[in-house]
Backbone as CSV, one residue per row, in Angstrom:
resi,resn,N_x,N_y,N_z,CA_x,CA_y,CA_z,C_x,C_y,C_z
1,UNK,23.718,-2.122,10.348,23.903,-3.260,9.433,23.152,-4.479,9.980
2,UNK,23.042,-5.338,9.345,22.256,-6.586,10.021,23.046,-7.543,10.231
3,UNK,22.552,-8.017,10.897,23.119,-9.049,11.999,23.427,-10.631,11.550
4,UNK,22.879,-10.947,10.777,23.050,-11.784,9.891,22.586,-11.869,8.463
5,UNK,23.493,-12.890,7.816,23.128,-12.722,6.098,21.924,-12.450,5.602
6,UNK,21.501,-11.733,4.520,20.538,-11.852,4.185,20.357,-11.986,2.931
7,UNK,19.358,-12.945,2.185,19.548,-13.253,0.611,18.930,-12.220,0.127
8,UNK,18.706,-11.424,0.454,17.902,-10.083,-0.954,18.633,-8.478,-0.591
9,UNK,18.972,-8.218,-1.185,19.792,-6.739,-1.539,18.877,-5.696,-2.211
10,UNK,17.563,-6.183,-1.870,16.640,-4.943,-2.539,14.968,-5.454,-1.881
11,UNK,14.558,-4.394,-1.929,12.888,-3.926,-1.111,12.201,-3.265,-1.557
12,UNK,10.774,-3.723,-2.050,9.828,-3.612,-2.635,8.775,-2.616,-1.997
13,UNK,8.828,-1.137,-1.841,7.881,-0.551,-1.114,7.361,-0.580,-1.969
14,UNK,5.310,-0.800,-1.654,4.782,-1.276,-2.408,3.693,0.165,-2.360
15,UNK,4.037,1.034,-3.342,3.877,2.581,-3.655,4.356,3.286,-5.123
16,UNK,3.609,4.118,-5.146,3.588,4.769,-6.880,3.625,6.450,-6.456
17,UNK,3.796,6.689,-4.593,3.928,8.106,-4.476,5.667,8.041,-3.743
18,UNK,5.689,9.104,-4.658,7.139,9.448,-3.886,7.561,10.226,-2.976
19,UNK,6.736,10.734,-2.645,6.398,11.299,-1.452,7.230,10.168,0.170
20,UNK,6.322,9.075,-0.154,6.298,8.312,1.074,7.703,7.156,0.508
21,UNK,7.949,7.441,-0.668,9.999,6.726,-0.994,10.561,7.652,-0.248
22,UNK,10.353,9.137,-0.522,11.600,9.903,0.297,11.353,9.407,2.161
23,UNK,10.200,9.345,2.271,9.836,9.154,4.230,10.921,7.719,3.712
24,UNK,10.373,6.938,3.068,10.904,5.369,3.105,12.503,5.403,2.947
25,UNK,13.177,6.334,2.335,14.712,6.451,2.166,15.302,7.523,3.310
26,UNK,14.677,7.628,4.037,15.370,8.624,5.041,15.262,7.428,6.465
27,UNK,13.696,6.867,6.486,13.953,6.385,7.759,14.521,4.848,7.593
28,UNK,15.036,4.374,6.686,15.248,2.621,6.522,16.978,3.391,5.445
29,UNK,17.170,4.688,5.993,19.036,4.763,5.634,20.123,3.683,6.011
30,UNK,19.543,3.330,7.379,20.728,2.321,8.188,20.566,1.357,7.684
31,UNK,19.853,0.991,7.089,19.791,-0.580,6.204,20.677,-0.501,4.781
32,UNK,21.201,-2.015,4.803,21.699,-2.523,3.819,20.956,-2.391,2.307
33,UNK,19.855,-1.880,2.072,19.200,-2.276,0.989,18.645,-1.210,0.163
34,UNK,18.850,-1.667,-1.271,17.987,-0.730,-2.191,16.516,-0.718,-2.419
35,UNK,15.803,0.518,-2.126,14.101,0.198,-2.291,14.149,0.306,-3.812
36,UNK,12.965,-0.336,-3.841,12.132,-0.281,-5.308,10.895,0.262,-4.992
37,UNK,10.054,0.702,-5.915,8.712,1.364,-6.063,7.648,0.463,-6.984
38,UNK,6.706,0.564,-7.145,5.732,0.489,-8.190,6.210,0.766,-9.240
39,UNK,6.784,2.039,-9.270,7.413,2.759,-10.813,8.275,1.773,-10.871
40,UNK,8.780,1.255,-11.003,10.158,-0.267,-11.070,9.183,-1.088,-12.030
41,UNK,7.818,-1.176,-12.021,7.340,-2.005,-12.503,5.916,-1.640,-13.015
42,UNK,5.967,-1.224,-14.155,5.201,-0.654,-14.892,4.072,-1.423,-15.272
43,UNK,3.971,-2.901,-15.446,3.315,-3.487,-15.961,2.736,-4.352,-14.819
44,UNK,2.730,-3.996,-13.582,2.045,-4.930,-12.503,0.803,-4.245,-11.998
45,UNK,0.325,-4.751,-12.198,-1.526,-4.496,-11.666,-1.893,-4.086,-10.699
46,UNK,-2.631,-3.257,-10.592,-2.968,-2.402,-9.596,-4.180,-3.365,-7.880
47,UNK,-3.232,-3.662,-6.908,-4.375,-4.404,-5.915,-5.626,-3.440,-5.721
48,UNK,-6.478,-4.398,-5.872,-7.918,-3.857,-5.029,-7.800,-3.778,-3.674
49,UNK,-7.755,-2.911,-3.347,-7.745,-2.528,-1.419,-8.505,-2.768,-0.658
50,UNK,-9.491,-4.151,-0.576,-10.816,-4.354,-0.285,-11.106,-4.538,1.264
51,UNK,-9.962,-4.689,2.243,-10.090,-4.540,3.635,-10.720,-3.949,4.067
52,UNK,-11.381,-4.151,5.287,-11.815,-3.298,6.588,-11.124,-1.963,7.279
53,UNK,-9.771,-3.155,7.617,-9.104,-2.905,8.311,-7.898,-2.041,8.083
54,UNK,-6.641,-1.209,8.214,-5.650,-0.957,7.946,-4.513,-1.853,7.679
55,UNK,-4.792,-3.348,8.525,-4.160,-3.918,8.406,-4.548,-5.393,7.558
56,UNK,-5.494,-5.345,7.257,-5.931,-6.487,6.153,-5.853,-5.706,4.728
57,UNK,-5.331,-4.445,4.678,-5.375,-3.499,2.929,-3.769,-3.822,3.464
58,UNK,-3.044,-3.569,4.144,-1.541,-3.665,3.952,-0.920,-5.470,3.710
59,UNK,-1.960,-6.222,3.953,-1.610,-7.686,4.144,-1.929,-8.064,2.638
60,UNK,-2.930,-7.566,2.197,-3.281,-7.220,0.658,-2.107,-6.991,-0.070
61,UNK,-1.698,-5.910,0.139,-0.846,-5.345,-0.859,0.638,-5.772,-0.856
62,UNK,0.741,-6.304,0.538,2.177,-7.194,0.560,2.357,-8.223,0.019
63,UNK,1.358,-8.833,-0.368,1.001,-10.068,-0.763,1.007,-9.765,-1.881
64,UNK,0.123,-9.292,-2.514,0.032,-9.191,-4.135,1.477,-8.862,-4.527
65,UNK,1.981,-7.703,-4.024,3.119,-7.055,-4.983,4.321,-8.206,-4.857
66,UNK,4.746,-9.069,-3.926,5.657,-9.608,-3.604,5.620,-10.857,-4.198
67,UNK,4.278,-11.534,-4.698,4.214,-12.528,-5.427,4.740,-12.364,-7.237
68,UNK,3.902,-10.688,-7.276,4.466,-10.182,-8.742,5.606,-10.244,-8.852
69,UNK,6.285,-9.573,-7.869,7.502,-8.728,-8.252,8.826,-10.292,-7.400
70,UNK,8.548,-11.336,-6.757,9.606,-11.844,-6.091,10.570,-11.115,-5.593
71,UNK,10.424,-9.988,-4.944,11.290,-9.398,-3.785,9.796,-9.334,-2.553
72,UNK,11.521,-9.182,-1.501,10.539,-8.832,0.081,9.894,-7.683,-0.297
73,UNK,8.588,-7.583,-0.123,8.075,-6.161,-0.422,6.944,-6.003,1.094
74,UNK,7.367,-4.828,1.147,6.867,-3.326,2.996,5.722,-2.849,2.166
75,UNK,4.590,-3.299,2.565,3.349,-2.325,2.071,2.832,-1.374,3.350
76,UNK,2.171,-0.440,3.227,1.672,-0.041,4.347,0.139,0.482,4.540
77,UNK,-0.430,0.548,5.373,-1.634,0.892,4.755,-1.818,1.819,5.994
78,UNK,-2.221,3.580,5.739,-2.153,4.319,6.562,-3.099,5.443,6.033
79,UNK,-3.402,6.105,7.850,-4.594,6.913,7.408,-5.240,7.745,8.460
80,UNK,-6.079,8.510,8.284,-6.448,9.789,9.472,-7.632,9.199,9.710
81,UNK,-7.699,9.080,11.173,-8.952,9.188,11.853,-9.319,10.378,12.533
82,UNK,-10.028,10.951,12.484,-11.032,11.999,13.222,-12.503,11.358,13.875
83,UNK,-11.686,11.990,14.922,-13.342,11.345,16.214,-14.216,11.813,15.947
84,UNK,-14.614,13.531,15.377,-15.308,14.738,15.539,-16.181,13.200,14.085
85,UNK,-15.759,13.005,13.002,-16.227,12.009,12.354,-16.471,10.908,12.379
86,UNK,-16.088,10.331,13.720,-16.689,8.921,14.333,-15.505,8.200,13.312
87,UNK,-14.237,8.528,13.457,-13.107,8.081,12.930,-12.789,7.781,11.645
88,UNK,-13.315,8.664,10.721,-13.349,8.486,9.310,-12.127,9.924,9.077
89,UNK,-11.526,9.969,7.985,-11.922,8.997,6.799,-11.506,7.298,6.550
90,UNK,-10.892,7.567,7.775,-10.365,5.607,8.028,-9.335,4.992,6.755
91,UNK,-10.156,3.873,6.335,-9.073,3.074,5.769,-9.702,3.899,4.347
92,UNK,-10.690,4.789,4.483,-10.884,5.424,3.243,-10.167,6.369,2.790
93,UNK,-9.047,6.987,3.597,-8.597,8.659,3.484,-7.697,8.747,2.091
94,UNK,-7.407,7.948,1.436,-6.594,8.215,0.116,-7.333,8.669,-0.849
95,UNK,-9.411,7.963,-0.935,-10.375,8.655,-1.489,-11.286,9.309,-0.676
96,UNK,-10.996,9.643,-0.250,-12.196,10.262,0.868,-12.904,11.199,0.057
97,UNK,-14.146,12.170,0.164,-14.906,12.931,-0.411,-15.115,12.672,-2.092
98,UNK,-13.981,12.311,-2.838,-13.871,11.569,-4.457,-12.816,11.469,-4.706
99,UNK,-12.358,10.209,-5.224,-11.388,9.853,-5.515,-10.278,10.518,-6.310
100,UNK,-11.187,10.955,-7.272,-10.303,11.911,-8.441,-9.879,13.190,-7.288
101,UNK,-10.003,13.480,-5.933,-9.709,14.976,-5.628,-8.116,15.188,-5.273
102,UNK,-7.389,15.913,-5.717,-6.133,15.998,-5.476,-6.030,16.349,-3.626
103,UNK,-4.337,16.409,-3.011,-4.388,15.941,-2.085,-5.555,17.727,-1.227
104,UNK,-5.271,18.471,-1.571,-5.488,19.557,-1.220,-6.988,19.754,-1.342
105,UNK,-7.069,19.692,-2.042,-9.112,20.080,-2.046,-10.173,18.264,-1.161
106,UNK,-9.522,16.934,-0.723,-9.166,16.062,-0.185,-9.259,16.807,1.582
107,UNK,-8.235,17.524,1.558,-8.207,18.264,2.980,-8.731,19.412,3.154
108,UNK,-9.749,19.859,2.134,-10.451,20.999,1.999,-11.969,20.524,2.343
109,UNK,-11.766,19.326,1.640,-13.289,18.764,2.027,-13.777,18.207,3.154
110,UNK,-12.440,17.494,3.794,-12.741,17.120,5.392,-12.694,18.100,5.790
111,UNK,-12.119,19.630,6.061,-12.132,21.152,6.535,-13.604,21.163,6.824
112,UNK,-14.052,20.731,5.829,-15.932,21.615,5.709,-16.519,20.128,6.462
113,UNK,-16.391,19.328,6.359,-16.700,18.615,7.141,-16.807,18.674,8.774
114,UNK,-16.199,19.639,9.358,-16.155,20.190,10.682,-15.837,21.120,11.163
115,UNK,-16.177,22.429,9.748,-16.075,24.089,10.078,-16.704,24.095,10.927
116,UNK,-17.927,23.640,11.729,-18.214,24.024,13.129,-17.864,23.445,14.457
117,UNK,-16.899,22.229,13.858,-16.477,21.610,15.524,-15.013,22.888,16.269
118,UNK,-15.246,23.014,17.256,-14.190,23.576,17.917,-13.337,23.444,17.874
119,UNK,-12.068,24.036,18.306,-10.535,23.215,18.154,-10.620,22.276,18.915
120,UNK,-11.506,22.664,20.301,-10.488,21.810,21.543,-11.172,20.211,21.143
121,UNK,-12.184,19.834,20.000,-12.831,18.905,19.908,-12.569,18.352,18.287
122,UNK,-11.428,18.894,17.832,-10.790,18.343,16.561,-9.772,17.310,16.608
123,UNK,-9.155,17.028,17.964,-8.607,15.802,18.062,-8.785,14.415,16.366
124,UNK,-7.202,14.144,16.937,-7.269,13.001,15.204,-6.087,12.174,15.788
125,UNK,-5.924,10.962,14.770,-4.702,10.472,14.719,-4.519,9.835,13.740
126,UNK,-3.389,9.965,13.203,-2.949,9.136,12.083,-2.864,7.570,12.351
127,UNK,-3.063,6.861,11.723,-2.122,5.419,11.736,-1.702,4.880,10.492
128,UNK,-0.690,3.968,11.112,0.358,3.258,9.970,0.126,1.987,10.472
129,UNK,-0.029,0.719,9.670,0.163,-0.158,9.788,1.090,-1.394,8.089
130,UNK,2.032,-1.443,8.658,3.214,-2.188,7.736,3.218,-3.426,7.421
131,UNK,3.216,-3.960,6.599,2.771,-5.839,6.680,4.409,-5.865,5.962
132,UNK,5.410,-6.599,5.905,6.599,-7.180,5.811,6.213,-8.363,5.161
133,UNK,6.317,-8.829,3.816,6.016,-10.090,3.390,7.058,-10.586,2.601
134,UNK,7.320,-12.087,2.640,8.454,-12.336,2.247,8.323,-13.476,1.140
135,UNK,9.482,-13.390,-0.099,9.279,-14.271,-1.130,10.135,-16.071,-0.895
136,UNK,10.296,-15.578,0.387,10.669,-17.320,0.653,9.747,-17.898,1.334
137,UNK,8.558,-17.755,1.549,7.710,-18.191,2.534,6.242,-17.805,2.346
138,UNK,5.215,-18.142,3.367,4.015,-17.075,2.918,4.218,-16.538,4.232
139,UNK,5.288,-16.361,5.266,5.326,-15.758,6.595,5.033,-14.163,5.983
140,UNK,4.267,-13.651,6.806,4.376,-11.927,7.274,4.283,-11.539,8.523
141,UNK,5.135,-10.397,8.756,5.041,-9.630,9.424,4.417,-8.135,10.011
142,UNK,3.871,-8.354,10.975,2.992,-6.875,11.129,3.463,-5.941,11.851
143,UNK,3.625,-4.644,11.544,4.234,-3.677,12.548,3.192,-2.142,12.066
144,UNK,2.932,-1.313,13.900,1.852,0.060,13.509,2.488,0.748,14.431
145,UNK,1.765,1.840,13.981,2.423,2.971,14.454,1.248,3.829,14.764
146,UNK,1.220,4.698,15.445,0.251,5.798,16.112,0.874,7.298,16.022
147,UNK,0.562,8.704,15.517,0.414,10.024,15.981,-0.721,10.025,16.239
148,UNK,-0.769,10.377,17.662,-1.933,11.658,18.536,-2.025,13.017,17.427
149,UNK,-2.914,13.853,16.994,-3.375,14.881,17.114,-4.390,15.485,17.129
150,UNK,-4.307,16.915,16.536,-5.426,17.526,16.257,-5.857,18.367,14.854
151,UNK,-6.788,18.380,14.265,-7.186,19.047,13.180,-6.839,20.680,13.185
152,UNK,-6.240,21.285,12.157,-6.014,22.599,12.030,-7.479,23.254,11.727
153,UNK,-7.608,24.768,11.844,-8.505,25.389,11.111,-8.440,25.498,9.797
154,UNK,-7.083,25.379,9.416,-7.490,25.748,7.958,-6.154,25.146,7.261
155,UNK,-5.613,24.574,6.325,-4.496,24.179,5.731,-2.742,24.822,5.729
156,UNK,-2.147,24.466,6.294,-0.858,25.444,6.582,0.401,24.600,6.939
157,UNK,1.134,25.495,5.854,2.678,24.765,4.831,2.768,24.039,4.127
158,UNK,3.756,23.498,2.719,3.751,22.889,1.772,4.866,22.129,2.294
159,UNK,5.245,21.147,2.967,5.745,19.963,2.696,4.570,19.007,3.277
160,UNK,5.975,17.977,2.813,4.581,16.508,3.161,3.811,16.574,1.856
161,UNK,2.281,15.546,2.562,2.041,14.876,1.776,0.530,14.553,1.818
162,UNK,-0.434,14.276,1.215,-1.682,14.179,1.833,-2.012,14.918,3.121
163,UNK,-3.325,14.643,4.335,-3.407,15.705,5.155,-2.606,16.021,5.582
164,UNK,-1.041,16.166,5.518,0.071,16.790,6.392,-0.040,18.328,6.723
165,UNK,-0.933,18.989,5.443,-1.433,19.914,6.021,-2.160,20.961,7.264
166,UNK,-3.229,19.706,7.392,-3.751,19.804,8.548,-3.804,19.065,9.576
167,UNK,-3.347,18.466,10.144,-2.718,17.957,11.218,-1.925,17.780,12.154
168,UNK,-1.947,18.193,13.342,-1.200,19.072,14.003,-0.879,17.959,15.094
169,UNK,0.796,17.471,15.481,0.783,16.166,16.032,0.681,17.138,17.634
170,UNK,0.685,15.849,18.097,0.449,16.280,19.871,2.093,16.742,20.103
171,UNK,1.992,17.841,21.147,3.533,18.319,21.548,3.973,19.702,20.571
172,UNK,3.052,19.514,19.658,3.217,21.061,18.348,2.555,21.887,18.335
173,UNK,3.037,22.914,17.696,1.795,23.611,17.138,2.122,23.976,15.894
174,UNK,3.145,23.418,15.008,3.121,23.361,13.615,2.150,22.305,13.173
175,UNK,2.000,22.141,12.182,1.296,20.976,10.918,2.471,20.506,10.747
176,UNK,2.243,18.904,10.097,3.335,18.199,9.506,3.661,19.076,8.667
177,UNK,3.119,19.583,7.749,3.567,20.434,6.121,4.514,21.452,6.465
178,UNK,4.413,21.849,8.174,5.339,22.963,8.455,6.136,22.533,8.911
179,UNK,6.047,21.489,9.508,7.446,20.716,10.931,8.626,20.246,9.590
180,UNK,9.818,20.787,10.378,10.856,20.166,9.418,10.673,18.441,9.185
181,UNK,11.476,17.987,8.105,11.339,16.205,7.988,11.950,15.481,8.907
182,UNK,13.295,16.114,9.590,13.951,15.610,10.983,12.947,15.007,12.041
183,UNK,12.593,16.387,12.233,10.961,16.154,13.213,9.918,15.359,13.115
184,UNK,9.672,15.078,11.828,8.352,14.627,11.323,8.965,12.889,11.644
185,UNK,9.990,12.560,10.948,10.504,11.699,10.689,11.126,11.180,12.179
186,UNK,10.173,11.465,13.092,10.698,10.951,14.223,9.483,10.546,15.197
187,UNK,8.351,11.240,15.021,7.111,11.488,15.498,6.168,10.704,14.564
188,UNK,6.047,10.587,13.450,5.168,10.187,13.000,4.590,8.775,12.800
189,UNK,3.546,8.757,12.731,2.888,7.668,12.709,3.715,6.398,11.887
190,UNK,3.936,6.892,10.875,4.590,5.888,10.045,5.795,5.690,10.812
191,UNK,6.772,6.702,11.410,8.034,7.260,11.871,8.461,5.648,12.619
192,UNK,7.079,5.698,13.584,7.088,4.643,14.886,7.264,3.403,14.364
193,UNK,6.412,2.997,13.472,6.059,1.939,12.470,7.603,1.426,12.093
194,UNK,7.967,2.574,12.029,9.391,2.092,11.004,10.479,1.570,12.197
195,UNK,10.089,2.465,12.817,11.107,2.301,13.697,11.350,0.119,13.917
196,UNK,9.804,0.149,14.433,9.715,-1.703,14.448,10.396,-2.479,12.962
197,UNK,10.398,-1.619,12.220,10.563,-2.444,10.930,12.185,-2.654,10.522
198,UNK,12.891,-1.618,11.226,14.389,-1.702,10.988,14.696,-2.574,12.548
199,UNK,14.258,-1.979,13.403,14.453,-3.735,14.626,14.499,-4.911,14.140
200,UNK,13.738,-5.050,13.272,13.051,-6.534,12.818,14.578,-6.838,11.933
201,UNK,14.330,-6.012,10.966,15.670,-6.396,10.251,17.265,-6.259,10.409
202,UNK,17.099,-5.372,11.840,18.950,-5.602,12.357,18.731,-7.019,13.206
203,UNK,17.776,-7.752,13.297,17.759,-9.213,14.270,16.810,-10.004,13.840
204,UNK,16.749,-10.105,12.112,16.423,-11.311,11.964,16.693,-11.296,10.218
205,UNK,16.596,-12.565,9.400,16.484,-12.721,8.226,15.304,-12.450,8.076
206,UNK,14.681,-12.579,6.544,13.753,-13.229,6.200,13.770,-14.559,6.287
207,UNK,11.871,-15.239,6.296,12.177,-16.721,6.452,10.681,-16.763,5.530
């Protein structure tokens, strides 16, 4: 519970996949608050993601949605780097190879992208980075997160979500898509991320 009052009883993850509501309702349970989605709000405009950075597309999107919508709204902006690719697909990985490609042929196309690198040289890591923005203020907050891994040979298990397929965190030898959500939801990039983000809010308001 938090530690002191807080004026808003609801949170704006600023997302249209539900995928990453269920990650968002499992790891922010201990909190006082109801999330909202994108789907909450049908008629709010889609941000241009025009950053560099992971964390100037999440400062983006905290911003925009939270001015629309007047709740605290958690954007995040997260994504696979691969070294074997000189760390791409980066802040690109939601379109990587074409936008229109669903998540699977997406991780089919980075596959072929390094059918000839080795395992021991498929090394990757995810990152998360969270911007916390608040409708009493223009204060934000930044919080990231890191998984170590490595690239699979080939796509394996259906949970998760984007590359969860192929990505194999350090300490495993499942894929996210195979590791139960207990697991995942403890390790993962975002996992860590969150972890800072419910600290923040058992010891402090918004301001």
């Amino acid at each position: 519970m938090l530690n002191a009052p807080n004026p808003f009883s609801e949170l704006l993850i600023a997302t249209h996949n539900q995928g990453k509501l269920k990650e968002w309702q499992n790891l922010l349970a201990g909190l006082p608050l109801t999330l909202r989605t994108l789907r909450d709000y049908p008629a709010c405009p889609e941000v241009v993601e025009s950053g560099a950075t992971f964390a100037a597309n999440a400062r983006i999107k905290a911003e925009f949605y939270r001015d629309f919508t007047r709740l605290p709204t958690l954007a995040d902006d997260s994504g696979l780097e691969v070294r074997a690719l000189d760390n791409a697909p980066g802040v690109f990985s939601a379109r990587y190879g074409d936008a229109a490609f669903t998540d699977a042929e997406r991780s089919r196309y980075l596959l072929a992208q390094i059918r000839d690198v080795p395992m021991h040289a498929r090394t990757a890591r995810f990152v998360c980075v969270i911007t916390l923005a608040s409708p009493l203020s223009n204060h934000v907050e930044t919080f990231s997160g890191v998984c170590e891994g490595s690239i699979a040979m080939v796509p394996r298990g259906t949970k998760g979500f984007g590359y969860d397929p192929i990505f194999i965190p350090d300490g495993h030898t499942q894929t996210f898509a195979e590791l139960d959500a207990e697991i995942k939801n403890r390790i993962s990039h975002r996992a860590r991320a969150a972890r800072e983000v419910c600290a923040y809010f058992q010891s402090n308001t918004l301001r």
